[in-house]
GUDRENRO-309624 format. One line per field, with one value per atom (N, C-alpha, C, CB): residue number from 1; residue in one letter; atom name; x, y, z. Coordinates in nm, 4 decimals, always signed. Each point is the difference from the previous one (the first is absolute). Glycine has a CB too. Layout:
BEGIN
nr <- (NUM_...)
rest <- (A_...)
atom <- (CA_...)
u <- (X_...)
v <- (Y_...)
w <- (Z_...)
***
This chain:
BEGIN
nr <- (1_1_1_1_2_2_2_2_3_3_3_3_4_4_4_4_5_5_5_5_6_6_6_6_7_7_7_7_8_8_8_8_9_9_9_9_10_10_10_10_11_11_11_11_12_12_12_12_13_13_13_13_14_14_14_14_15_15_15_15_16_16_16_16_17_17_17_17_18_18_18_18_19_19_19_19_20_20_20_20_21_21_21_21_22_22_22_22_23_23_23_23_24_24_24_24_25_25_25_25_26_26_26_26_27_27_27_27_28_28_28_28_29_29_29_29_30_30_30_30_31_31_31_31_32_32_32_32_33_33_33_33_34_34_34_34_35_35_35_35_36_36_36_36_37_37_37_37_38_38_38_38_39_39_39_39_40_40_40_40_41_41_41_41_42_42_42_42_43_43_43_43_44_44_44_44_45_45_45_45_46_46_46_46_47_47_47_47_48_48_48_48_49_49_49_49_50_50_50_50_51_51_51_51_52_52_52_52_53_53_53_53_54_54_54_54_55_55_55_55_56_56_56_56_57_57_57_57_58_58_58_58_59_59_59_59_60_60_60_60_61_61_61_61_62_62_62_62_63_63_63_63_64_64_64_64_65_65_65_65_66_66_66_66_67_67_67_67_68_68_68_68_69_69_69_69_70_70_70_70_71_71_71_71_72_72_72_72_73_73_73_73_74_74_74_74_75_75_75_75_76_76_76_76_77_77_77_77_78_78_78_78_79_79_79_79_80_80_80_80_81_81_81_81_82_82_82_82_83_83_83_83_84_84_84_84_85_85_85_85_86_86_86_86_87_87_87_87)
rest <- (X_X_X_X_X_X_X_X_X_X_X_X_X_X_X_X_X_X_X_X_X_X_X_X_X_X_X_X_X_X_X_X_X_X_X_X_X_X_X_X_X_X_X_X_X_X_X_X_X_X_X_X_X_X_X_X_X_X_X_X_X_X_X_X_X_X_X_X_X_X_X_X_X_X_X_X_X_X_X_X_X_X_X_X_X_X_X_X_X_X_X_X_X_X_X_X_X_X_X_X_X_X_X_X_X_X_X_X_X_X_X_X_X_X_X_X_X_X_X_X_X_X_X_X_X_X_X_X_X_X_X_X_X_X_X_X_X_X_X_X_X_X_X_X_X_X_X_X_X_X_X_X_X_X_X_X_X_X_X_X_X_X_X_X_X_X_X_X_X_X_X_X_X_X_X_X_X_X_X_X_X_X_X_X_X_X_X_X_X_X_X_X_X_X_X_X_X_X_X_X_X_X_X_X_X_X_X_X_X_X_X_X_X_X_X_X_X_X_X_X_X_X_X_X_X_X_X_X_X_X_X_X_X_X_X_X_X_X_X_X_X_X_X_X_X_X_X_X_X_X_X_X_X_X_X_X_X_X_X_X_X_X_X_X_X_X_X_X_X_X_X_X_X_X_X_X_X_X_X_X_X_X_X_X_X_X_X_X_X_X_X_X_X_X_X_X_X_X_X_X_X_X_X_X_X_X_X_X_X_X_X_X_X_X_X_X_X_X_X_X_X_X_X_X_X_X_X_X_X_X_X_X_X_X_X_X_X_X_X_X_X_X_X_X_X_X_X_X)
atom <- (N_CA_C_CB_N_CA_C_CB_N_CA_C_CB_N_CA_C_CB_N_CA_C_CB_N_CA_C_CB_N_CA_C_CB_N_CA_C_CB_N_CA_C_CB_N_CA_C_CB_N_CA_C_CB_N_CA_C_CB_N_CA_C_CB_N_CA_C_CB_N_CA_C_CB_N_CA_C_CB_N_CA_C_CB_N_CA_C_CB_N_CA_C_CB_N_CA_C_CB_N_CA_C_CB_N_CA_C_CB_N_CA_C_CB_N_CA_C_CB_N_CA_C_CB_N_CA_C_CB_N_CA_C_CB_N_CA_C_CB_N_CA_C_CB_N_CA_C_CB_N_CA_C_CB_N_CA_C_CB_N_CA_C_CB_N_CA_C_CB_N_CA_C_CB_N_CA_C_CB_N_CA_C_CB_N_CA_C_CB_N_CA_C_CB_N_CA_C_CB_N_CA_C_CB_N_CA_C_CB_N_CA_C_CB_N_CA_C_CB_N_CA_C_CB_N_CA_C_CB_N_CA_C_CB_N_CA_C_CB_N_CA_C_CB_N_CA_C_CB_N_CA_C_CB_N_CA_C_CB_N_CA_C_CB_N_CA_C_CB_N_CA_C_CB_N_CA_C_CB_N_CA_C_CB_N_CA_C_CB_N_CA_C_CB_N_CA_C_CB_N_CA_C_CB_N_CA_C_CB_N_CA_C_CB_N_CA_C_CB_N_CA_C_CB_N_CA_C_CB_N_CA_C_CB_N_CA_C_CB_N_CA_C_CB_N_CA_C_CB_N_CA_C_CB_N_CA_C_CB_N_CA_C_CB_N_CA_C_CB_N_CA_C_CB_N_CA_C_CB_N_CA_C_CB_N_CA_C_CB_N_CA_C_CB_N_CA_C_CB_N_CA_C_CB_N_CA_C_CB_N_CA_C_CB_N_CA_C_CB_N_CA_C_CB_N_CA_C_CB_N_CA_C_CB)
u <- (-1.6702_+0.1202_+0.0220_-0.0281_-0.0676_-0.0183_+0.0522_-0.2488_+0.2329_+0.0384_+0.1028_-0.1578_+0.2764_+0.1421_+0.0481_+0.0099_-0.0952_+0.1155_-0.0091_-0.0248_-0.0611_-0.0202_+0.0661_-0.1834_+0.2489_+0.0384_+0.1545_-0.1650_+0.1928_+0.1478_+0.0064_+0.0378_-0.0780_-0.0160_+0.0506_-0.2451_+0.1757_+0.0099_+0.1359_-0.2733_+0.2757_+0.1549_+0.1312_-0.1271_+0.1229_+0.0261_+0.0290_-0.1419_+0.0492_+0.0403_+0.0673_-0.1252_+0.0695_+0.0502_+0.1634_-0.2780_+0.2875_+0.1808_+0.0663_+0.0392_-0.0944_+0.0681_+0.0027_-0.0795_-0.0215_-0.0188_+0.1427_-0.3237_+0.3665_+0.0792_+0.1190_-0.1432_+0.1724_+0.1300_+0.0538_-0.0460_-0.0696_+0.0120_+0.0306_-0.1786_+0.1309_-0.0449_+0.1718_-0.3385_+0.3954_+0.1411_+0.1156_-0.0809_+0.0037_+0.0984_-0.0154_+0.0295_-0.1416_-0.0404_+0.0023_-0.1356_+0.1433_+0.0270_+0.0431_+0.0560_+0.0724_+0.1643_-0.0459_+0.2204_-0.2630_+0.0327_-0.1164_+0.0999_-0.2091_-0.0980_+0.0468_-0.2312_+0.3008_+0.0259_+0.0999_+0.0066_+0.1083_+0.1187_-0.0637_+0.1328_-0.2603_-0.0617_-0.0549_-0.0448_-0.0410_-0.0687_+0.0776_-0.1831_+0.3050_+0.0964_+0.0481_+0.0674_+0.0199_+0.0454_-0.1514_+0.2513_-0.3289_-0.0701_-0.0506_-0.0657_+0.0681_-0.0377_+0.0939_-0.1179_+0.2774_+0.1167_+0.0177_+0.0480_-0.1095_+0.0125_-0.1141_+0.0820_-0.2053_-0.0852_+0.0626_-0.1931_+0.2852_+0.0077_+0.1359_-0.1430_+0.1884_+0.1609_-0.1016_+0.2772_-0.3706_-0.0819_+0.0096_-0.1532_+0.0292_-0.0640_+0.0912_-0.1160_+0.2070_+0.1482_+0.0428_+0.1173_-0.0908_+0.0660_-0.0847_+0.0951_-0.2233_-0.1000_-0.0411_-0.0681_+0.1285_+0.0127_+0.1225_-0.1695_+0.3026_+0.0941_+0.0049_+0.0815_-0.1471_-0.0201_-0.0670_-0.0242_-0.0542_-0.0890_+0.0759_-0.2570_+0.3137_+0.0604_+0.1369_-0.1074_+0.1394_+0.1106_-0.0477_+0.1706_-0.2949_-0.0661_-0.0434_-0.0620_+0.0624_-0.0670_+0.1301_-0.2536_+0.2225_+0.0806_+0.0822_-0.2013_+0.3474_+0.0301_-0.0415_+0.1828_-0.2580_-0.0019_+0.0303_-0.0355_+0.0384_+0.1115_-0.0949_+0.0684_+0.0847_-0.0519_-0.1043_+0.2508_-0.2839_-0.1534_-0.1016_+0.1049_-0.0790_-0.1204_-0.1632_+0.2380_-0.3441_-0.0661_-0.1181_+0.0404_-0.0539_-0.1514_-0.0741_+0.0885_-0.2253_-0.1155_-0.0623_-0.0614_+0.0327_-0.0107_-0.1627_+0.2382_-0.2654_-0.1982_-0.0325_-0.0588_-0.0423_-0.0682_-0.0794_+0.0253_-0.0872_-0.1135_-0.1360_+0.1625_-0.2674_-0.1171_-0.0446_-0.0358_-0.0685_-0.0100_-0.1760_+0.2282_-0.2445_-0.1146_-0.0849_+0.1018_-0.2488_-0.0297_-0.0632_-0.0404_+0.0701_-0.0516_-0.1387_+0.2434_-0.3362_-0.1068_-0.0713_+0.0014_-0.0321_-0.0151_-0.1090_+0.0616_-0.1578_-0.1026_-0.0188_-0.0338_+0.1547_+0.0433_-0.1096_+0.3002_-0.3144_-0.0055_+0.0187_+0.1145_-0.1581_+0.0486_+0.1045_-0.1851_+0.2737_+0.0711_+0.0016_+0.0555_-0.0352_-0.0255_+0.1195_-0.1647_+0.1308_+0.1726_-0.0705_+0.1501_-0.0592_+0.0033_+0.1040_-0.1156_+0.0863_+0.0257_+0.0199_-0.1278_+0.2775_-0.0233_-0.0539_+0.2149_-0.2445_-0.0712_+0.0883_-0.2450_+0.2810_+0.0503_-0.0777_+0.1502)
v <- (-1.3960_-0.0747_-0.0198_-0.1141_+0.0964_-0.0385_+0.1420_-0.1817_+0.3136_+0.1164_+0.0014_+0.1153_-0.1327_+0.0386_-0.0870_+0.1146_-0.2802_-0.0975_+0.0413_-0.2119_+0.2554_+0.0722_+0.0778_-0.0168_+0.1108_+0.1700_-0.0890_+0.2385_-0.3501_-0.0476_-0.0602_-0.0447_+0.0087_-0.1062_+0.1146_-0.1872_+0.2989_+0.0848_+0.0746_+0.0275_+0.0191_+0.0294_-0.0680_+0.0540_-0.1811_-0.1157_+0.0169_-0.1042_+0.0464_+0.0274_+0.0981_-0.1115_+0.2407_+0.1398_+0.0244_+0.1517_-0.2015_-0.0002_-0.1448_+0.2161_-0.3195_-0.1071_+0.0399_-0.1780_+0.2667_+0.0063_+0.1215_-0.0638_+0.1971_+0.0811_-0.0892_+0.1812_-0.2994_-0.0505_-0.0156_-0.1009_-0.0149_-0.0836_+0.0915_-0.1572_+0.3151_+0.0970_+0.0690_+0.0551_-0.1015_+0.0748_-0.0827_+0.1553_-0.3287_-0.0841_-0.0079_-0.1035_+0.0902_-0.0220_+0.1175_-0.1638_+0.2592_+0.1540_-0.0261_+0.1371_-0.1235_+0.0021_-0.0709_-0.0438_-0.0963_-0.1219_+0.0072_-0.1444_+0.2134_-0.0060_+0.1435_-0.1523_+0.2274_+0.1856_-0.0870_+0.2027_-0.2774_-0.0782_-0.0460_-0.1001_-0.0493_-0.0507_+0.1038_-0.1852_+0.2750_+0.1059_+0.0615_+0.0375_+0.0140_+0.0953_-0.0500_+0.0770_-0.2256_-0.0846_-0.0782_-0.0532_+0.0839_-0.0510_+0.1016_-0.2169_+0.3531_+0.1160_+0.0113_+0.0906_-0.0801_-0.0243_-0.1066_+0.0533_-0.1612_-0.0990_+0.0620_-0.2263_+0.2735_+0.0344_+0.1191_-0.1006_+0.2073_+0.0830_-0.0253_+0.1651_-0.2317_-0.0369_-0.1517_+0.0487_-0.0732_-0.1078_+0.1101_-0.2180_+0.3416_+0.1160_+0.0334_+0.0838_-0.0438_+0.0837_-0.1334_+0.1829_-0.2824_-0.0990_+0.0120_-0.1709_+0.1759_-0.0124_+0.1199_-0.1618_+0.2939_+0.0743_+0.0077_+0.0862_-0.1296_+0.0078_-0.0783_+0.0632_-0.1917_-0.0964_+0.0675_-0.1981_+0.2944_-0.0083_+0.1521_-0.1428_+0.1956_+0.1176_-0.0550_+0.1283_-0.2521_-0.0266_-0.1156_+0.0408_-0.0929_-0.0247_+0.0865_-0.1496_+0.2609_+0.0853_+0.0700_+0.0432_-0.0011_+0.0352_+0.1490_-0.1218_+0.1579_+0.1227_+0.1479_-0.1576_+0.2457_+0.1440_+0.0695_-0.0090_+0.0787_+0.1391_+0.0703_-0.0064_+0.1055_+0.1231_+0.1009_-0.0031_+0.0281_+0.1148_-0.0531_+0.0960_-0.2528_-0.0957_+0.0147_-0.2570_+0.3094_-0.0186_-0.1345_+0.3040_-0.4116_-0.1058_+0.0273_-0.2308_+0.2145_+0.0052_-0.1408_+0.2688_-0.3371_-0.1360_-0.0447_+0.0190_+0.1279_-0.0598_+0.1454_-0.2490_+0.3003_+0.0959_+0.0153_-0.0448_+0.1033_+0.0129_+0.0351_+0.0583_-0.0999_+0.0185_+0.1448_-0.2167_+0.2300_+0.1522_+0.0147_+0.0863_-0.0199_+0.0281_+0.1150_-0.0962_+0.1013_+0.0989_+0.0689_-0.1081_+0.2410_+0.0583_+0.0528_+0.0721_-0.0773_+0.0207_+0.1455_-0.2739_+0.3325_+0.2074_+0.0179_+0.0980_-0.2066_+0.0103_+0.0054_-0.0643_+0.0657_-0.0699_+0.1216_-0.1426_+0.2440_+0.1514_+0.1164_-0.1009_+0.2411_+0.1275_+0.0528_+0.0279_+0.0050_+0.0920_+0.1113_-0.0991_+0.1028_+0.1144_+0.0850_-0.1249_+0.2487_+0.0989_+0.0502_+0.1068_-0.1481_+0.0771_+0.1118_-0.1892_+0.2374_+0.1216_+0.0139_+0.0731_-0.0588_+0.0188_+0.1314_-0.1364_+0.0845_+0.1087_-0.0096_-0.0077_+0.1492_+0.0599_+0.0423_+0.0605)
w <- (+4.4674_-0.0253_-0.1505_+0.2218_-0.2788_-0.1803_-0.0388_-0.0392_+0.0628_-0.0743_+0.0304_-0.0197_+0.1425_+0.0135_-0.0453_+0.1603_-0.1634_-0.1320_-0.1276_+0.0989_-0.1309_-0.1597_-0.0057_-0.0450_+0.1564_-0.0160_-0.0434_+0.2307_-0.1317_+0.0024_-0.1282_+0.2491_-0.2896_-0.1339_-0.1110_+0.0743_-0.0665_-0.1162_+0.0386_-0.0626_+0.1454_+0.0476_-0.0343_+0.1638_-0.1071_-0.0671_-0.1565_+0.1809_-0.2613_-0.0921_-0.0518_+0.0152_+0.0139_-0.1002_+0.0496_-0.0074_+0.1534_-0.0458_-0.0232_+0.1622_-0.1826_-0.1030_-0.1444_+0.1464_-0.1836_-0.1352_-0.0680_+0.0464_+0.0973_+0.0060_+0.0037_+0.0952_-0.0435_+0.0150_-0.1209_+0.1907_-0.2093_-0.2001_-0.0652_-0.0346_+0.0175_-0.1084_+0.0082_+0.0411_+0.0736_-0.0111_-0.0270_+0.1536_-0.1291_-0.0661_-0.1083_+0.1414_-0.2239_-0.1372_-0.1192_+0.1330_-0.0507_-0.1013_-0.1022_+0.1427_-0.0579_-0.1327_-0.1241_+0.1832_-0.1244_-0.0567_-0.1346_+0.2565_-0.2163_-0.1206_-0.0689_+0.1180_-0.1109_+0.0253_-0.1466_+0.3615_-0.3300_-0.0989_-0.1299_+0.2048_-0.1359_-0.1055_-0.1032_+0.1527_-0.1157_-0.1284_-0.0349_+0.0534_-0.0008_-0.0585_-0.1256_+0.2151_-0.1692_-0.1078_-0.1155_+0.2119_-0.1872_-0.1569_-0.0364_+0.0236_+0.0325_-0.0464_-0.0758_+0.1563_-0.1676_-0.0487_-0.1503_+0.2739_-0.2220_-0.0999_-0.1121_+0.1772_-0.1547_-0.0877_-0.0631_+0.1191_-0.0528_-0.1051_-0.0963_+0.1556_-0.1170_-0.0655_-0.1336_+0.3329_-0.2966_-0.1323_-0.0113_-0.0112_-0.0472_-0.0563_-0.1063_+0.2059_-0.1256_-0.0647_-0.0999_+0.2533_-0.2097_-0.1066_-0.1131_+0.1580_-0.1316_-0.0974_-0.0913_+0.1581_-0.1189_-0.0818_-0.0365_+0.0623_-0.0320_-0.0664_-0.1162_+0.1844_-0.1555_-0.1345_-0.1122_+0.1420_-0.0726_-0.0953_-0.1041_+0.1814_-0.1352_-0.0129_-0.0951_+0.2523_-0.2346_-0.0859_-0.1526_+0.2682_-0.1971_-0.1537_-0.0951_+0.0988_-0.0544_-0.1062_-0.0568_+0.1191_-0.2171_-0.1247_+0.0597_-0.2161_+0.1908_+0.0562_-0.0747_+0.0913_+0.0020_-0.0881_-0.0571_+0.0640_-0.1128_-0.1025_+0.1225_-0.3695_+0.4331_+0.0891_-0.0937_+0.1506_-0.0847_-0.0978_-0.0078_-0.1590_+0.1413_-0.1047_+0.1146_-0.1345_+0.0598_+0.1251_-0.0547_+0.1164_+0.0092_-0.0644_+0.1143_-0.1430_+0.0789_+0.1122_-0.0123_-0.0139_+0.1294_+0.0289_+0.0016_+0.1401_-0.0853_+0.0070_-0.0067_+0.1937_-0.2839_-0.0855_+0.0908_-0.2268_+0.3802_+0.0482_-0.1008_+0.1956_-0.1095_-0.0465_-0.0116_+0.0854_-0.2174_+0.0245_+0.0443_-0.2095_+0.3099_+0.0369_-0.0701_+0.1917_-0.2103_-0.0879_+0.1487_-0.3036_+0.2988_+0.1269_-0.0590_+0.1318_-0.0007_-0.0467_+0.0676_-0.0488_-0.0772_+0.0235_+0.0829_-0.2444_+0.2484_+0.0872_+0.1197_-0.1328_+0.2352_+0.0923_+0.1015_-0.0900_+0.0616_+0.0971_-0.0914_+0.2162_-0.1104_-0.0348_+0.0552_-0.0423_-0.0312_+0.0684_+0.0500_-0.0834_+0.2346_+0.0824_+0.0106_+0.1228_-0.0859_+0.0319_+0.1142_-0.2489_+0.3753_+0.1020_+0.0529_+0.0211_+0.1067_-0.0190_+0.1556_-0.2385_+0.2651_+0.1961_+0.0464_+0.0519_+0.0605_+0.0825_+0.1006_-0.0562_+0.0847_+0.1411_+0.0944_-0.1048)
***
């Protein structure tokens, strides 16, 4: 008797949980849409600001903003092999 109330119980649940999951969809499907929305329309404001504080270009003009690092490669690494296919 304890395993077919368990079997019902879980049954039970998994289509209450299918009901909710088709009332509640939309409704959370809306919520993330709209602050997914709100976060990228900040982003954008925040590069437009930032895009209109800065000083305007002469077309051509080129600036580099950050100089990457230069790595010293190191010759020791291996030999170089040449292979050779085989048919």
């Amino acid at each position: 008797m304890g395993l077919l109330r368990t079997i019902f119980i879980i049954v039970l649940v998994w289509y209450l949980f299918k009901v909710l999951g088709r009332i509640f969809a939309p409704i959370l499907m809306r919520f993330a849409a709209k602050k997914a929305e709100q976060r990228f329309g900040d982003q954008f404001e925040q590069f437009r600001n930032q895009q209109q504080r800065t000083e305007p270009k002469k077309e051509g003009e080129v600036t580099i903003d950050k100089i990457p690092n230069r790595k010293a490669s190191n010759k020791d690494v291996g030999d170089y092999v040449d292979f050779e296919e085989i048919d």
